[in-house]
C-alpha positions in Angstrom: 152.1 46.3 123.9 148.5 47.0 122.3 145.4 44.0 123.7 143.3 43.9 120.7 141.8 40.8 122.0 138.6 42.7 122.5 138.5 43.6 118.9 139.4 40.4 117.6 136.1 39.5 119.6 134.1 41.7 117.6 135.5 40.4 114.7 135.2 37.1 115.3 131.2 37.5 116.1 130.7 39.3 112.3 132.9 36.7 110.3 131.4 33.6 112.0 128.3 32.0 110.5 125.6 32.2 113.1 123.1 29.2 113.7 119.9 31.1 111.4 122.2 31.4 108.1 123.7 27.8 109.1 120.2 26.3 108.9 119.4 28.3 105.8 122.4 26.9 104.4 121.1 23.5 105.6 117.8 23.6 104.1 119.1 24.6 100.3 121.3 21.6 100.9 118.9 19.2 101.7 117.0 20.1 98.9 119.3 19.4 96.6 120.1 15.8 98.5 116.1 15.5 98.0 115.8 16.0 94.3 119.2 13.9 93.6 117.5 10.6 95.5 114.2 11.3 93.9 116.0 11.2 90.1 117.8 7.6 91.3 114.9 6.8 92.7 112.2 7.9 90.0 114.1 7.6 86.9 117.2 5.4 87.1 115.0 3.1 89.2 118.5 3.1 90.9 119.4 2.7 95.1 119.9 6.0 96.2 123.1 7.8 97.1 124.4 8.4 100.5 125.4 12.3 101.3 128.4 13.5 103.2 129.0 17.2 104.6 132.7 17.9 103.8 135.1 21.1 104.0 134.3 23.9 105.9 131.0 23.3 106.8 131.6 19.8 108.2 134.3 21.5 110.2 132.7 24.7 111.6 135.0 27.1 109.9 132.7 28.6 107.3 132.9 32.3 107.3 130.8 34.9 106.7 131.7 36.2 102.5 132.4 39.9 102.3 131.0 40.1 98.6 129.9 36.7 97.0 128.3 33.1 97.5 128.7 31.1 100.6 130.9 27.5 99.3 129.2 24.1 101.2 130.8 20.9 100.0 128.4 17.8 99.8 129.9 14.5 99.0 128.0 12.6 96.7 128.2 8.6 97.4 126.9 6.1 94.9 125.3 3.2 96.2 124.6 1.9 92.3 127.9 1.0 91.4 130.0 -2.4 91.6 132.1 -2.4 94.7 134.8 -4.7 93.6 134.6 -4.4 89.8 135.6 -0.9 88.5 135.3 -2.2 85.0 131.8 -2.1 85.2 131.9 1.5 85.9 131.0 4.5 83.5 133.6 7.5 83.7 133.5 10.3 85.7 132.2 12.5 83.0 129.0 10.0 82.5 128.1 10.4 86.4 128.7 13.9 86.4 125.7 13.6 84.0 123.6 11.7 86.4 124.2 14.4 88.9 123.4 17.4 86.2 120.4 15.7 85.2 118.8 15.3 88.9 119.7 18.9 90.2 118.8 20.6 86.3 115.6 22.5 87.8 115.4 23.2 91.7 117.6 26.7 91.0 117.3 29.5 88.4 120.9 29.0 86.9 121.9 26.1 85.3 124.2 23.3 87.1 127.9 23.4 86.2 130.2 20.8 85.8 133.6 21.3 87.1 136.4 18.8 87.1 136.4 17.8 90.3 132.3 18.0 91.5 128.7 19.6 90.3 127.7 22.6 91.2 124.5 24.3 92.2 124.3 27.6 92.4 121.6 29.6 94.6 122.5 33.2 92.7 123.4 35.5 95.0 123.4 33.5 98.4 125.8 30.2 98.0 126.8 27.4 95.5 127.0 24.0 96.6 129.4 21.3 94.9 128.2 18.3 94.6 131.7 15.9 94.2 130.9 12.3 93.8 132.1 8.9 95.1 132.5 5.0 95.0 133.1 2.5 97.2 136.2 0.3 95.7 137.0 -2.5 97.6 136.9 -0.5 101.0 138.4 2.8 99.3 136.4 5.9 98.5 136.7 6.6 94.6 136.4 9.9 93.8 135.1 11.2 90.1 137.0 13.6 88.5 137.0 14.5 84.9 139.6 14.7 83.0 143.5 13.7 83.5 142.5 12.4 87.2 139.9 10.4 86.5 138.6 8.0 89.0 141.4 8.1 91.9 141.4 7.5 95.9 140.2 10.3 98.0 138.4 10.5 101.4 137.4 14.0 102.4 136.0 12.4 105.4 139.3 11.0 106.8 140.3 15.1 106.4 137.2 16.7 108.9 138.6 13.9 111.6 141.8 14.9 111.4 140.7 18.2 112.0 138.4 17.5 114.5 141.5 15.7 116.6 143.1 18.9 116.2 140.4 20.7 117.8 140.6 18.3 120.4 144.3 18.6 121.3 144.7 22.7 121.1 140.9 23.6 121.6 138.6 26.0 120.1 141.4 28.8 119.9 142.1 27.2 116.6 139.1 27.2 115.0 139.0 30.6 115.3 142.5 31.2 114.0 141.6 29.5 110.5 138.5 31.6 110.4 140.3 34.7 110.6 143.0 33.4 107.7 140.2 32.6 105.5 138.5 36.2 106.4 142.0 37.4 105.5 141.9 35.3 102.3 138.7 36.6 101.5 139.8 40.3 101.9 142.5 40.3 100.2 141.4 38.2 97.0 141.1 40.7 95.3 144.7 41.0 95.3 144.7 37.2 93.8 143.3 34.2 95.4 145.2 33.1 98.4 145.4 29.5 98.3 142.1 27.5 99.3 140.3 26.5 102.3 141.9 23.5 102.9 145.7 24.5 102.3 145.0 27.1 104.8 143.2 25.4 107.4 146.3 22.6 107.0 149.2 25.3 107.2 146.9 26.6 110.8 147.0 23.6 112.3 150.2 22.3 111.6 151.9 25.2 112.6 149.5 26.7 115.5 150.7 28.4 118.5 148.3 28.6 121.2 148.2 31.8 123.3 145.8 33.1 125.6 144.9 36.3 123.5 143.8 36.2 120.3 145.8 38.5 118.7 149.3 36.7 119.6 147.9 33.4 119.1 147.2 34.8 115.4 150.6 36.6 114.9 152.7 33.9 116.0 151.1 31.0 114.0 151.1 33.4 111.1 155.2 33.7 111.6 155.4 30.0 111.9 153.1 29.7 108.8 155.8 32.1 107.3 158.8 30.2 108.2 157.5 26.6 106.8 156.4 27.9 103.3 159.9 29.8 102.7 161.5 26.3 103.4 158.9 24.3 101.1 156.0 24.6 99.4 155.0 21.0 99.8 152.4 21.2 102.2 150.9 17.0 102.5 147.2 16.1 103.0 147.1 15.4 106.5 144.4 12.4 105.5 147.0 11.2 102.2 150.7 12.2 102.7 150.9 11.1 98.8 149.2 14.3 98.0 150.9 17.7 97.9 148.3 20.3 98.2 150.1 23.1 97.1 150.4 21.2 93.7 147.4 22.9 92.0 149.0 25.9 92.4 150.8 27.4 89.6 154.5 29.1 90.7 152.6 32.1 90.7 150.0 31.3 93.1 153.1 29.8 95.4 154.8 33.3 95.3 151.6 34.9 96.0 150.7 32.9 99.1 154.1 33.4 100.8 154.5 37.1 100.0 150.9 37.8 101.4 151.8 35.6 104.6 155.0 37.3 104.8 153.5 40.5 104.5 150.6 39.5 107.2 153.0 38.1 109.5 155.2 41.5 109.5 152.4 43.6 110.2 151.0 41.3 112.7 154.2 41.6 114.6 153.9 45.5 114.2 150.8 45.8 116.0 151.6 43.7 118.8 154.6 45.9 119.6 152.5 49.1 119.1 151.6 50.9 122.1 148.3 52.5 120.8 145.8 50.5 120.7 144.1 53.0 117.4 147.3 52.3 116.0 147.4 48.7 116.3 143.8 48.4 115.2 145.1 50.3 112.2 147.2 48.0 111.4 144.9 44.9 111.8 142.3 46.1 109.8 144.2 47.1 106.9 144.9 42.9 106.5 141.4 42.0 107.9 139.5 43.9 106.2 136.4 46.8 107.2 135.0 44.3 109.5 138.2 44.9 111.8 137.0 47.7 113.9 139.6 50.2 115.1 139.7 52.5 118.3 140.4 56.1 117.2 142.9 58.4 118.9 139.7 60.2 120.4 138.2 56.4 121.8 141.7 56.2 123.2 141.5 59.2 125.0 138.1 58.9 126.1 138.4 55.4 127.3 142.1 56.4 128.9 140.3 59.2 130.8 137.6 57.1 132.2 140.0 54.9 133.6 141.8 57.7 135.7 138.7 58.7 137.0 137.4 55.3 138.3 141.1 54.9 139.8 141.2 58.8 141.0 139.2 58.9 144.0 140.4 55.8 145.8 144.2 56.8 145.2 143.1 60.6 146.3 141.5 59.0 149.6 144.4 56.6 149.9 147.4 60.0 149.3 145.1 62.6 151.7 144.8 60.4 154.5 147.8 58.0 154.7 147.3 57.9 158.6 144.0 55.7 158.2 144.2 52.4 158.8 
């Protein structure tokens, strides 16, 4: 059976973000925490919002884009707003306004308002989205335009449920949802794959922990493979009321379990291959270029060095059997 631990190594290191672009990423988003408490501030004459790191950034499994805009998620928490009278409240369309308004300036392209958040975009480098809360009696309100509305969500209550997770299988899993969303990534242009969180959900609940990379990812993959061809109702792991597979239209479903289906086949293929180019092969063609793969020549080379470390102690050991 092929070890492609070593190139899942190399992997790894290129997909993960590394501490200089984190703190890039960090300084954009503070900027735009700056100019949103200087418009309350300054203009509303209002108190200021808190700020909450959420998804993938708050959870350490951002990864590296092949070709596009790095995503952070910044929660946006009023401080201005009645916490135990939501008639006083505007809609969710009025403080998406307030959030347009303060971040209309600090980047080249306009602000967009989405349904469920703001978004600032740094064109060419990353977007951030800017969804927004309120405290109601003890519950976090989040604004969403449209059908939703004003409804309960706590994005917060999802990073510590993650963060248990790390805690009872280790770092091991980290890594595994940072090479699903690499694999995402790679193979979007087939069709999006799910979303962060649907995937980072489906790792954890069905992770199987190995000591190689590689077998850890194949065999969580299988199990991912097995749960979704039973039922696509995947809960929140933070609100078992919400199904998060229901955004996705039937088409998306079929998408995401033929592509795991697919990934966990192949998977399975190159852990029973006994070249390791082969294997690599096979990897890469669901990783992506990044993957790197041992040729039949880096094979050979590397196959040969090993006989001549190991050839002169087994020739000593075969010419002179009478030493002791």
């Amino acid at each position: 059976m092929a070890n492609t631990q070593e190139q899942f190594e190399v992997f790894h290191d290129r997909i993960e973000l590394h501490a200089s672009k984190e703190a890039n990423l960090q300084r954009g988003r503070d900027a735009v925490r700056d100019v949103i408490r200087d418009s309350f501030r300054d203009k509303k004459r209002s108190p200021v919002p808190d700020f909450c790191a959420q998804g993938s950034f708050s959870m350490r499994t951002t990864v590296n884009p092949i070709d596009g805009e790095y995503d952070l998620d910044d929660g946006v928490y009023l401080q201005n707003l009645s916490h135990d009278d939501q008639s006083t409240w505007p809609t969710p369309a009025e403080v998406h306004q307030w959030i347009i308004e303060a971040v209309d300036g600090p980047t080249e392209q306009k602000p967009i308002d989405k349904t469920s958040c703001v978004r600032v975009v740094y064109a060419g480098q990353y977007h951030i989205d800017l969804p927004i809360y309120s405290d109601l009696n003890g519950k976090n309100m989040h604004a969403e335009t449209g059908a939703q509305g004003w409804h309960v969500s706590d994005p917060v209550e999802i990073t510590k449920w993650f963060q248990n997770q790390i805690k009872q299988h280790g770092e091991q899993l980290r890594r595994i949802v940072r090479y699903l969303k690499a694999w995402a990534d790679f193979k979007s242009d087939e069709g999006k794959i799910g979303n962060s969180l649907l995937l980072t959900t489906l790792a954890a609940q069905n992770f199987v922990p190995n000591e190689r990379d590689d077998v850890s990812l194949a065999r969580t993959v299988q199990a991912i493979s097995t749960a979704i061809s039973n039922s696509m109702v995947i809960p929140n792991p933070a609100d078992e009321r919400e199904d998060l597979a229901s955004r996705l239209d039937d088409k998306a479903k079929g998408r995401l379990k033929n592509a795991v289906c697919v990934l966990a086949g192949i998977a399975l293929r190159a852990l029973a291959e006994v070249r390791l180019s082969t294997a690599t092969g096979l990897w890469q063609g669901q990783l992506g270029a990044r993957f790197p793969v041992v040729t039949d020549k880096d094979e050979e080379d590397q196959r040969k060095v090993s006989v001549e470390r190991l050839s002169p102690a087994f020739v000593g050991r075969v010419t002179k059997p009478w030493a002791l």
